[in-house]
C-alpha positions in Angstrom: 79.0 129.8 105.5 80.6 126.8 107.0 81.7 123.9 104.2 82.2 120.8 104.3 85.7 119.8 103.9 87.4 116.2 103.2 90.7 115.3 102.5 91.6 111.9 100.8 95.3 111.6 101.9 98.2 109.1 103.4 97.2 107.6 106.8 97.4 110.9 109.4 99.5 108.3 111.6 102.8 109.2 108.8 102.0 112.7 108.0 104.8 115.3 110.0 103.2 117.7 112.0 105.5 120.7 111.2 105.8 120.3 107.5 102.7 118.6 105.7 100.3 120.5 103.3 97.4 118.5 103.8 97.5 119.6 107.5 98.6 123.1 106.8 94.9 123.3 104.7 93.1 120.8 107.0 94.0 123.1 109.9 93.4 126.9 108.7 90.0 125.7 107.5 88.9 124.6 111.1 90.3 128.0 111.8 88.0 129.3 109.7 85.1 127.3 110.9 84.7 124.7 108.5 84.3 121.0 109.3 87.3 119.1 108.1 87.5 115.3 107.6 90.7 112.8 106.6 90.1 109.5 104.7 92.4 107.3 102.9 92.1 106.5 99.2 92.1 102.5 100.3 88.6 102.9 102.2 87.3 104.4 99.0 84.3 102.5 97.6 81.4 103.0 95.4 77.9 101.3 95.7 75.5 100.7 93.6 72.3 99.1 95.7 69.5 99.2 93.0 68.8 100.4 89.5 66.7 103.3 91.1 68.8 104.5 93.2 72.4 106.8 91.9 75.8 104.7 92.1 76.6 106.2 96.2 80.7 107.1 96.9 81.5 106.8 100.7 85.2 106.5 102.5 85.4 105.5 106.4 87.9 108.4 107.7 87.3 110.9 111.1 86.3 114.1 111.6 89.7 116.5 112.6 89.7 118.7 115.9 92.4 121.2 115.4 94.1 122.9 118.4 95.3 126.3 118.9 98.7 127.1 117.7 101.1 130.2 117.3 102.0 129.1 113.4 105.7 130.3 114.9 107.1 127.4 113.9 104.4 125.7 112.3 103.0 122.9 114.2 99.9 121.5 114.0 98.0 119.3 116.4 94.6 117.6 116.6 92.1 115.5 118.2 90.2 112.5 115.9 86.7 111.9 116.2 84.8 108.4 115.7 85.6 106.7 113.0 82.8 107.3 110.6 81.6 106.3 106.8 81.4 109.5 104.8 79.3 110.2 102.2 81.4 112.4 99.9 78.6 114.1 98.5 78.1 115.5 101.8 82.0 117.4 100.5 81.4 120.9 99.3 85.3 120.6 98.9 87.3 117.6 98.6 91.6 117.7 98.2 92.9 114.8 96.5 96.4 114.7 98.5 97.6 111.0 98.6 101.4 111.1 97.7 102.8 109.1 94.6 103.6 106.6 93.0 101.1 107.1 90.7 100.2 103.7 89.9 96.8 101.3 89.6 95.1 101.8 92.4 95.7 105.6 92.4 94.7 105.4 89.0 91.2 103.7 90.0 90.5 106.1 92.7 90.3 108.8 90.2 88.0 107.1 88.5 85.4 106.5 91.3 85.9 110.0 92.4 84.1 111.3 88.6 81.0 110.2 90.4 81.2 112.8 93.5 78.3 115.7 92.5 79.5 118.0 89.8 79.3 120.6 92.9 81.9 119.6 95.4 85.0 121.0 94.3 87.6 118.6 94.0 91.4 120.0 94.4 92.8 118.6 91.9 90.3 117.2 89.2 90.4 113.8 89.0 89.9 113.3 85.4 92.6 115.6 85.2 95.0 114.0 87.3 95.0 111.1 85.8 95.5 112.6 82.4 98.5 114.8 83.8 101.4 113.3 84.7 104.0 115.5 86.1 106.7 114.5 84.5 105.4 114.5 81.4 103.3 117.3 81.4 106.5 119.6 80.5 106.7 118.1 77.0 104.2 120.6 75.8 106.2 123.2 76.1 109.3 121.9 74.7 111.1 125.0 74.3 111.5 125.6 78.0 113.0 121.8 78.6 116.4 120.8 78.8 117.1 117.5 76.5 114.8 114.2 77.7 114.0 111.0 77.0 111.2 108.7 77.9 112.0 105.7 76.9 113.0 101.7 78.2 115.3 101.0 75.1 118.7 100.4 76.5 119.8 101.0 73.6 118.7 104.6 72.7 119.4 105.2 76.3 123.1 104.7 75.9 123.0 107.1 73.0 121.3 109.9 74.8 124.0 109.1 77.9 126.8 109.5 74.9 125.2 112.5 73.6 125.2 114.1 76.8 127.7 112.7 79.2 125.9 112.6 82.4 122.1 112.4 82.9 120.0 112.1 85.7 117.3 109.1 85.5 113.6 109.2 87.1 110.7 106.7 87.7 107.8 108.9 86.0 105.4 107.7 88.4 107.2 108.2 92.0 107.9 111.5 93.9 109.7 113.3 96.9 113.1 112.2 95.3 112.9 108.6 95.2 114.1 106.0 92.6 116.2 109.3 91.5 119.3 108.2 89.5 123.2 110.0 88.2 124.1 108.1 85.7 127.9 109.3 83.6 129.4 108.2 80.6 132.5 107.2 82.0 131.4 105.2 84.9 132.0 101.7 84.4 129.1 100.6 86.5 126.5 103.0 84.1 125.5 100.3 81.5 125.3 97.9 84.5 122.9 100.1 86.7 121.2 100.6 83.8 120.2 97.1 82.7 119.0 97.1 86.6 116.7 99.9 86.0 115.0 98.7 83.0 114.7 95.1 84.5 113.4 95.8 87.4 110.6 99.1 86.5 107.3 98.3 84.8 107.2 101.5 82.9 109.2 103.6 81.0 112.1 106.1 82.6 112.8 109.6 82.2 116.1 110.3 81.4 117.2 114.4 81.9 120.0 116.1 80.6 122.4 116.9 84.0 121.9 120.4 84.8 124.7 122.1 86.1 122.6 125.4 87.0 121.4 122.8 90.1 124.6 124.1 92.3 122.4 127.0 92.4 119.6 125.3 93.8 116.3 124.3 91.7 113.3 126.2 92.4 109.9 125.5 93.6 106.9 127.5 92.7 103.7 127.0 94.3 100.3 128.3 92.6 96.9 128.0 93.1 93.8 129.1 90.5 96.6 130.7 88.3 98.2 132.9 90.9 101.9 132.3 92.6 102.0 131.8 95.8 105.8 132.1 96.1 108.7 130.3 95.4 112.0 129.4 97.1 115.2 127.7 96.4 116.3 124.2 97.3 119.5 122.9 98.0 120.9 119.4 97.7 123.1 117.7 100.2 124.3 115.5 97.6 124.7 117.2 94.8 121.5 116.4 92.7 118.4 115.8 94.4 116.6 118.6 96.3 113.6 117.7 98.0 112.9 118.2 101.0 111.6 115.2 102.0 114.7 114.0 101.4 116.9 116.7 103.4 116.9 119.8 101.0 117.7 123.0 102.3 115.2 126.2 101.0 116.2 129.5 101.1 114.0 132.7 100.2 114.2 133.3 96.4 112.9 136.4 93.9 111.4 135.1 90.9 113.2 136.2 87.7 111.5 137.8 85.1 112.3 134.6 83.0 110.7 132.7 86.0 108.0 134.5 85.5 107.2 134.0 81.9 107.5 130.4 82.3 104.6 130.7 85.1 102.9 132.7 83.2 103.1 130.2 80.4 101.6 127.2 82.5 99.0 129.0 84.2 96.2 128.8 81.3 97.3 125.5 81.0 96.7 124.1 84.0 93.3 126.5 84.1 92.0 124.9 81.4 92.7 121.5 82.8 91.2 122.6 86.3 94.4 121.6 87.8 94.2 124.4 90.5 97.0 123.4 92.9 100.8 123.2 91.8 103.7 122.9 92.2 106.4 124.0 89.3 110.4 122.9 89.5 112.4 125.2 87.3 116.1 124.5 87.4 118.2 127.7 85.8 116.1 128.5 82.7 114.8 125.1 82.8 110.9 123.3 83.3 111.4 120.2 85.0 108.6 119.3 86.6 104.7 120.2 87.0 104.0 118.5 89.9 100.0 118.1 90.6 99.5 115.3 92.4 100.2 116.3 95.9 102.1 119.6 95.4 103.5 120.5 99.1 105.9 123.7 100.0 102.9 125.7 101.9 104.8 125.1 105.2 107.8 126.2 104.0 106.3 129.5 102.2 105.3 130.6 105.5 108.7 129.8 107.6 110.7 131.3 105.2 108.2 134.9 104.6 105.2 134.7 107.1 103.2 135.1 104.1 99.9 133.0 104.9 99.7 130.9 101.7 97.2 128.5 103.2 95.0 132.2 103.9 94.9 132.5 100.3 94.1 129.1 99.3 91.1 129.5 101.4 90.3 133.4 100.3 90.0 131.9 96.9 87.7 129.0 97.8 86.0 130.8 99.7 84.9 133.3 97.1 84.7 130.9 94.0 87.2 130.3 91.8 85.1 130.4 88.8 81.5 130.1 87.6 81.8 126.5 86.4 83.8 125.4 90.2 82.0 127.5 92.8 81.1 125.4 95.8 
């Protein structure tokens, strides 16, 4: 059966050919036979020509051509068709996989996407998404957090800094390492930077506890409809942050078995929510991060073991996840 495949994601003309996830999926479903098309979240728009007629949700984006390629590195190329409007009922699958910040207009897309048919499966629910922000989804399971505060009171900021000497401070809304803060105690520019922070974010921050166990690396764990697809280690260049978008080095890892009970932990959670696709940060014995927005690390899965997540992504689609989300 061939589907129908659409991914609303960042323009193709910034998306690295040798790394991104979007492309890793976009390219072993044209392998597979599947029509694949890219759109943008700011062509988005929803109609509404008559009171007999259903509210209609179309996107201008292009149909993808992929070529052959030896996955050895991974590289992916392609050829664009016309530019086209879409209907996106015309989706029997549709990946949400526009990067943070998570802000308004994000927000707003979610929203028109509730009116796509309630039979293309969309990776990740929207409703869900917006109702699932990564950095705060760990507070319900507090036991397996290290100490954190939300907050944009300077004042009980300064406490938790006391309390705990050195923190690390996050925008909740942004991702691939950016607006990523050390803040110490003992640094005389701390209460400075701080009053910067606060003045110049419209939301709240999130402000961790510094985890030594990250000279060790953090962890990334990748699942999709409640099974891991593998994990690795990443390693900062500065000392803190990570990511690899940023410069982190990954190394092959072997989930613990108390990696594995905090997995197993979050993956009727995120069932529940229909949030099949995501990525989990564990640093030592510590949840950090659920992220669900855009989770990436498929690339790097298969430099680092050969292992074909994107096959498995697709195996799963391909044979319905569930009663209630079959295609």
């Amino acid at each position: 059966m061939t589907l129908n495949v659409g991914f609303q994601a960042d323009p193709l003309s910034g998306l690295k050919k040798t790394r991104d996830t979007s492309l890793f999926l976009a390219q072993e479903a044209y392998a597979r036979g599947h029509k694949v098309f890219f759109f943008t979240p700011a062509t988005l728009q929803l109609c509404l020509t008559s009171p007999a007629h259903s509210p209609k949700l179309t996107a201008s984006g292009y149909e993808l051509f992929f070529k052959p390629s030896a996955n050895t590195p991974v590289s992916m190329s392609y050829e664009l068709g016309p530019l086209q409007l879409l209907d996106l009922s015309f989706f029997n699958v549709l990946f949400i996989r526009q990067d943070p910040p998570v802000d308004m207009h994000y927000i707003s897309t979610t929203y028109l996407l509730d009116f796509l048919p309630t039979q293309t499966l969309v990776i990740n629910n929207p409703s869900s998404l917006r109702n699932a922000p990564e950095k705060i989804l760990p507070f319900f399971f507090p036991d397996l957090m290290p100490p954190t505060l939300i907050s944009d009171s300077e004042k009980e900021i300064l406490t938790f800094i006391k309390t705990h000497k050195t923190i690390v401070c996050k925008s909740l809304y942004n991702g691939a390492g950016r607006d990523i803060f050390l803040l110490k105690e003992n640094d005389p520019n701390c209460a400075s930077l701080l009053t910067h922070l606060l003045n110049t974010s419209q939301t709240p921050l999130l402000f961790q506890k510094y985890l030594v166990e990250i000279n060790q690396g953090d962890t990334r764990v990748l699942l999709f409809d409640g099974k891991i697809l593998g994990a690795y280690k990443r390693f900062s260049q500065e000392g803190f942050r990570s990511n690899e978008a940023i410069g982190g080095t990954l190394q092959r890892y072997k989930l613990s078995d108390s990696d594995l009970i905090i997995v197993s932990r979050l993956i009727p959670f995120l069932k529940e929510r229909q949030i099949l696709f995501a990525g989990v940060d564990l640093i030592g014995p510590f949840l950090t991060e659920i992220n669900v927005t855009s989770p990436t690390g498929l690339v790097s899965l298969q430099n680092l073991y050969g292992s074909h997540p994107q096959a498995k992504i697709w195996d799963s689609i391909e044979h319905g996840l569930s009663s209630s989300l079959t295609p």
